[in-house]
N, C-alpha and C positions, 0 to 999 in steps of 0.2 A: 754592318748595315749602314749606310748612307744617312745622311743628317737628314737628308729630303724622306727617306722614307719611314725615321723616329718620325718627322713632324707629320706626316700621315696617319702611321699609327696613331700616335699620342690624339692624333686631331678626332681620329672614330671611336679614341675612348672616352671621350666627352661628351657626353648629352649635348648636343650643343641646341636641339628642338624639342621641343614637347612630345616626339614622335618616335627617337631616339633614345635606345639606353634604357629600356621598361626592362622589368626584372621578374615581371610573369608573362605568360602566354598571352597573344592578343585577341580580345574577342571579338568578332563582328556583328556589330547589331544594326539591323536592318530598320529601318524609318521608311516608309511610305507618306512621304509628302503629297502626293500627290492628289488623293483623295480629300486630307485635311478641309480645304474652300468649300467643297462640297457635303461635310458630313457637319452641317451646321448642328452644333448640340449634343454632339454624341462624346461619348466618352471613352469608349475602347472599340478594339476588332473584336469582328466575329473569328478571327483561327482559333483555332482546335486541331490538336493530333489526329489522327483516323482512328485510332484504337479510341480514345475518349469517345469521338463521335459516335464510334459503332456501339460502343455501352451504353449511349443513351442511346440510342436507335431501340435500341432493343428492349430498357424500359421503357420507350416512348410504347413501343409496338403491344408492350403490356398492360397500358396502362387503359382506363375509361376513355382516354382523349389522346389517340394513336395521331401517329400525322393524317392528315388530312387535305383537301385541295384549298385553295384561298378562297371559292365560292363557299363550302361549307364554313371557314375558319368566319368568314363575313354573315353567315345566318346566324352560327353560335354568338357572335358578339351582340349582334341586333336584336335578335328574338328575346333575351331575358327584359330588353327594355322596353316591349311590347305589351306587359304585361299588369300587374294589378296596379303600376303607379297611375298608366292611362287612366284604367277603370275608375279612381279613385280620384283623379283629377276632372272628369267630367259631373261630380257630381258636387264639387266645394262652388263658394260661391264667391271666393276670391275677386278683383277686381280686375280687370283686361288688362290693365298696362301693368301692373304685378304681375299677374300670370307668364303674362310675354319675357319680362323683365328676371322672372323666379326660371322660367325653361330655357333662356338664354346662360344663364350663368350656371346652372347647375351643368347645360351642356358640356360648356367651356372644364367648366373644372372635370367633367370626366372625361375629357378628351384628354386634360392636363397629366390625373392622375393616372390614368392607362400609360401613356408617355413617361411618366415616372416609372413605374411599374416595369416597363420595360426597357427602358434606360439603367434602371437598379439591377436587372437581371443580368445587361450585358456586363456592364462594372463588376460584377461580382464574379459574372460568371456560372450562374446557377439558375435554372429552368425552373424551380419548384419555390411556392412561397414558402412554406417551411424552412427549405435552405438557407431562403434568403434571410428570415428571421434572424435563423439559429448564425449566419455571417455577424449580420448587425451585432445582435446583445451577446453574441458566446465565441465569438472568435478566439482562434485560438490553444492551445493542452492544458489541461487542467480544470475545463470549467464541463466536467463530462454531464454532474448532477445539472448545470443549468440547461445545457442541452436539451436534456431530456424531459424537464420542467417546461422551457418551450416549448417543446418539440408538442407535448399533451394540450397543452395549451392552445394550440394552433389549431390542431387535431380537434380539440373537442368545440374549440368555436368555430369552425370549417361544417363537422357534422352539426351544429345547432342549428345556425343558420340556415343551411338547407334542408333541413326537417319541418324546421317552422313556415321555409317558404312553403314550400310542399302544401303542409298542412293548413297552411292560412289559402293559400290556392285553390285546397279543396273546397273546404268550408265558402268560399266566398261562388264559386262557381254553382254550389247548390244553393246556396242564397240568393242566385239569378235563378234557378229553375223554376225555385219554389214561389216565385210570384205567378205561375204558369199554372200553378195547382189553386185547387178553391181552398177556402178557409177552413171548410170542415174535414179536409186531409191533409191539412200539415201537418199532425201531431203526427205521425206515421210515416208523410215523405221525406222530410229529410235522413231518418236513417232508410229508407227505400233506396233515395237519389243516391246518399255513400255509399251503400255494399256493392250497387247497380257500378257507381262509376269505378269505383276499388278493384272489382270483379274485371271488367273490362281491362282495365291498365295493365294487368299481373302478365298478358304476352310482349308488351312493351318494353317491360320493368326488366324480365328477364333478360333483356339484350342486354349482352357485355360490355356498347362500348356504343360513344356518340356517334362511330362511324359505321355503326348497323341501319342496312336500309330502311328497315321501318324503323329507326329511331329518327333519322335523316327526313322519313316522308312526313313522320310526324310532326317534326318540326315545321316542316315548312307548311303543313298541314294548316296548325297554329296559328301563323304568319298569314295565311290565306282567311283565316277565321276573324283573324285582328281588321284585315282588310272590310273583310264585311260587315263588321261589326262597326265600322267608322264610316261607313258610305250609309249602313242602318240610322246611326246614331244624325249623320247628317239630314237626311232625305226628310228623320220624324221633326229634326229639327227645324226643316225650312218649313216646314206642313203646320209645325206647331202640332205635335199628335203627340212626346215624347215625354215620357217620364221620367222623375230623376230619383225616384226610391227602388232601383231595380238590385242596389245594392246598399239596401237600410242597415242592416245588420253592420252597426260600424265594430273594426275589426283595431279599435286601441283610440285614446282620447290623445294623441298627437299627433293622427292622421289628418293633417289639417292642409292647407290648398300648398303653401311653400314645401311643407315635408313633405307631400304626395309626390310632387313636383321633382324635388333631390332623390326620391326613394327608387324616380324611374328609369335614372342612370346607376341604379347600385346594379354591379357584378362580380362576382369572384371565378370568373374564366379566363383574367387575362394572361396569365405567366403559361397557363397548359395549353392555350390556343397557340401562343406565340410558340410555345415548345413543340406544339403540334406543326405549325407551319413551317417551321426549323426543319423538321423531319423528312416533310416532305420531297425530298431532292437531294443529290450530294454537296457536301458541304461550301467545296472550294469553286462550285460553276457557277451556281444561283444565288450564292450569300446574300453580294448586296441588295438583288433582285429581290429574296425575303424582306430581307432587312426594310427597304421599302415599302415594299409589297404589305406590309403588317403595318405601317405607318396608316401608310394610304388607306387601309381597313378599315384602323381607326377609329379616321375621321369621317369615311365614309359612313357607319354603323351609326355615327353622332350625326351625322347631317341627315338620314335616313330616319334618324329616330326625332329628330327634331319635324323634319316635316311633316310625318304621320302625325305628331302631339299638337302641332302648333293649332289646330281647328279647334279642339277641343277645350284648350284658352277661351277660345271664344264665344262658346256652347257652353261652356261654366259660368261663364260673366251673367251676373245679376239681373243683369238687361234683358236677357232672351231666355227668361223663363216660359217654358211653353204652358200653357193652361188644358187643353184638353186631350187628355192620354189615350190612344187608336194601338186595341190590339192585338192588330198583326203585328206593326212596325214593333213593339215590343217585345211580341216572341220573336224576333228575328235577333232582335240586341240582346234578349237574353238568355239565346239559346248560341249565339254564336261569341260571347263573352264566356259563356260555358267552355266552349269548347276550346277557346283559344287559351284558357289556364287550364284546363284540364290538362290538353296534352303535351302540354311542357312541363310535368310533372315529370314521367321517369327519366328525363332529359337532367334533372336535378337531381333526381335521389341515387342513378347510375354514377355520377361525380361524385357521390361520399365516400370519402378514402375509409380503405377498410377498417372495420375495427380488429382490434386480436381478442381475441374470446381468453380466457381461462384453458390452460392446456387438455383440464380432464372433460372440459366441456369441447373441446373441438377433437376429444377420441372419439366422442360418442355421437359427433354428427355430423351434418357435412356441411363444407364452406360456405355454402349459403345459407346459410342460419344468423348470420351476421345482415344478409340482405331481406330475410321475412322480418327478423327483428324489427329491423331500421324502417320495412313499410306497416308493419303491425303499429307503429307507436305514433306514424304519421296520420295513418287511418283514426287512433284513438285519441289524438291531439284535436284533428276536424270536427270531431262530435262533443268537444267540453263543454261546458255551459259559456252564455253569454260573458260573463265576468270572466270567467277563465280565457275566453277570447280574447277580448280586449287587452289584459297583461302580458298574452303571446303576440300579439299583433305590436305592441308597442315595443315590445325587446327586438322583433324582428326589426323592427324601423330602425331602431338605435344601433343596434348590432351591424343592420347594413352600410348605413350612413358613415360611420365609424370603420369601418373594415373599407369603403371606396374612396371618402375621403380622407380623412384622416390617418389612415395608418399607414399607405405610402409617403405622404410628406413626414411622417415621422421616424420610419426608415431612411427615407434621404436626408433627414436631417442628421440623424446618429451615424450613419457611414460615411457623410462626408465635414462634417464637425466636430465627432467625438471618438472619431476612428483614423489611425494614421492612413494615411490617404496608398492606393496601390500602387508601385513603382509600373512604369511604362515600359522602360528600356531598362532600366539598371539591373543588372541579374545579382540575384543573393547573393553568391560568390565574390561578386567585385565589390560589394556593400561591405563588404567583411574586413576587407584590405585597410590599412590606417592609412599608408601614407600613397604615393604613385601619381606621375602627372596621368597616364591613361584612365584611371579612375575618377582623375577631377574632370575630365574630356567626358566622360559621361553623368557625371554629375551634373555637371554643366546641360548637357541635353536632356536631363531629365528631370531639373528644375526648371527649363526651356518649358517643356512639354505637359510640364504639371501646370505652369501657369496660363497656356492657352487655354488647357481642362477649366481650368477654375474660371476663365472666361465667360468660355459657352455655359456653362454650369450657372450666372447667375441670377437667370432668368427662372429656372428652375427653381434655387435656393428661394429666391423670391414671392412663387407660388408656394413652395412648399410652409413657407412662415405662415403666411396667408391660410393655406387650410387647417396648418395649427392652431392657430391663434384667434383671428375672427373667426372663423367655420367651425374650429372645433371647442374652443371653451366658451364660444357664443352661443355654441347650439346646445352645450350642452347644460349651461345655466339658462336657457332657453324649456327646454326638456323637466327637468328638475323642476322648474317653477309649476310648470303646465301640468306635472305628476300634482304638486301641492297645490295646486286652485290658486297659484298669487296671481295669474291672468290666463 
């Protein structure tokens, strides 16, 4: 062999590049730059396998909250914030530029924390809060007991909360009826008004799923009911005819004009709406079109629920107390505030994840005995004494407060603070390797790529402090005082 062709050889057996001379397999990993400018804020893709996808297809298609279209996925979001915070905000006496000032920023923050919420989902990767939970505090083999501690956990404050809304629901829409009755038969209508409206709900109740038509009409039913009952409330207002005891029976001594306020952006539908809207279409045609799509939702649902609220600021202000009460215009407000918490009851009680019964009690009966359970207790929750009310109406408050603000910034804080952060690009196998210039080549891109994340991410981290910290040990040394009478 020729001295020219050693020094060839010899020359290709030198790494003489970073590109040259790898001593495993080369892998290729694909970067979509291209998107990046455009996906202000986001922290991962939507890919997914198709076999992944079609499993959750299929528990989506099982589940209370199946996919759905964007018009429903935008009533479910809007509708629960229709509901007793309005009613409860028209009757404090708060002061006008508070009021405005208290529904401006509670909007904000649940616009923020839905955006969380759903930000935390793609990062993780997981459609269901439970999931997401059980990521955050139990990541990981070995920690099976905590799992499952969560997991009941979640479980039993998911069915509380919507038991007591339910039940505070009820209770509060027969306590509009009952101004509608003379003095000498309330001792008797209010259990009339329960079994009457209880009775009624039970063909509702049975629907499997929010995307059953009469669960659907109902709702929007509701929504129609809200409408009336704000063009009622307005019309008695310019008249000076309106009353503001149509909901005396106060339902907790923290119901007060700011916490009315925060209580009317609480929801816990946002991870199954966004999974539902997921569903809706195949994966790799419509993505970012969801993706957006559920954005735009939103803030639409916040901007929708803001305008409806914002009059009633006004209508609560101290200033325009009306003095002479006209009883039509009242049976209109109290028969159509009835109605609009009425029929977003089984809209609620249908979203309680199952319970599992005792094995020798589920030989002996049938699956739904979990769901007469669950309305029998709602029903005898509505009918407790006043005192008993008021300590469920205040947990309800706390509980929700706590579950919309607060526990997503708390989640976002533990998965991206106390959690090793997800690799982007670097696949586990090349993580493993000690030495290799093509491993430092992705290394390199995937400290690139963590650091743009941690970019867009610090706006977020920024609210999220914020709902910890003022919001959430403010409110809740706030709470605490107002249980002990120090103000």
């Amino acid at each position: 062999m020729s001295s020219s062709s050693r020094s060839s050889t010899s020359s290709l057996g030198r790494p003489s590049s970073p590109l040259v001379g790898l001593q495993f397999p080369p892998e290729l990993v694909l970067v979509n730059e291209i998107d990046s400018p455009n996906e202000e804020l986001d922290f991962s893709s939507d890919d997914e396998l198709p076999d992944e996808f079609s499993a959750r297809l299929d528990r989506l298609n099982a589940s209370t909250i199946p996919p759905i279209s964007p018009t429903l996925v935008l009533l479910y979001l809007s509708a629960p914030y229709l509901k007793l915070g309005p009613m409860f905000l028209r009757t404090s006496d708060t002061p006008l530029s508070l009021s405005v000032a208290a529904l401006a920023v509670s909007a904000l923050f649940a616009a923020f924390t839905r955006q969380m919420w759903y930000l935390l989902a793609r990062y993780l990767r997981k459609m269901d809060m439970e999931d997401v939970v059980l990521d955050a505090f139990a990541r990981g083999p070995g920690k099976t007991r905590r799992r499952l501690l969560l997991r009941t956990i979640v479980r039993v404050s998911t069915i509380v909360i919507r038991i007591l809304l339910a039940s505070v629901s009820l209770r509060v829409s027969v306590d509009a009826l009952l101004t509608l009755v003379p003095a000498h038969f309330l001792p008797i209508a209010r259990g009339l008004f329960t079994m009457t409206l209880a009775l009624a709900l039970i063909p509702l109740y049975a629907a499997p799923s929010l995307a059953t038509k009469r669960i659907i009409c109902a709702t929007w039913a509701s929504v129609l009911a809200y409408l009336i009952w704000l063009g009622a409330v307005s019309y008695a207002y310019i008249k000076g005819t309106s009353s503001t005891d149509l909901h005396s029976q106060n339902v907790g001594i923290l119901w007060q004009g700011i916490t009315s306020t925060a209580f009317i952006f609480s929801s816990s539908w946002t991870l199954p709406l966004y999974a539902a809207l997921r569903g809706s279409g195949p994966p790799a045609v419509t993505k970012r079109l969801r993706r957006r799509s559920f954005r735009a939702l939103i803030a639409t649902s916040v901007a929708i629920t803001v305008a409806l609220v914002l009059p009633l600021c006004l209508f609560a202000s101290p200033l325009n107390i009306p003095s002479t009460p006209e009883r039509g215009a009242n049976a209109v407000i109290a028969i159509s505030s009835a109605a609009n918490l009425i029929l977003i009851i089984p809209a609620i009680l249908i979203t309680i994840p199952p319970t599992h019964l005792p094995r020798a009690i589920r030989r002996t009966t049938s699956p739904t005995i979990s769901k007469i359970i669950i309305y029998s207790i709602t029903i005898a929750l509505s009918v407790l004494s006043s005192k008993a009310t008021v300590v469920l109406g205040d947990l309800l408050l706390v509980l929700s407060l706590l579950s919309t603000y607060v526990l997503p910034a708390i989640l976002h804080i533990t998965v991206h603070y106390f959690r090793r952060p997800l690799s982007i690009v670097l696949p586990t196998s090349v993580t493993r390797v000690e030495d290799g210039e093509g491993d430092e080549l992705l290394q390199r891109k995937e400290r690139s790529l963590q650091r743009r994340r941690f970019s867009r991410r610090i706006v977020w981290d920024a609210i999220a402090w914020v709902s910890v910290l003022p919001l959430g040990t403010g409110g809740s040394a706030w709470a605490i005082g107002r249980v002990l009478g120090k103000w």
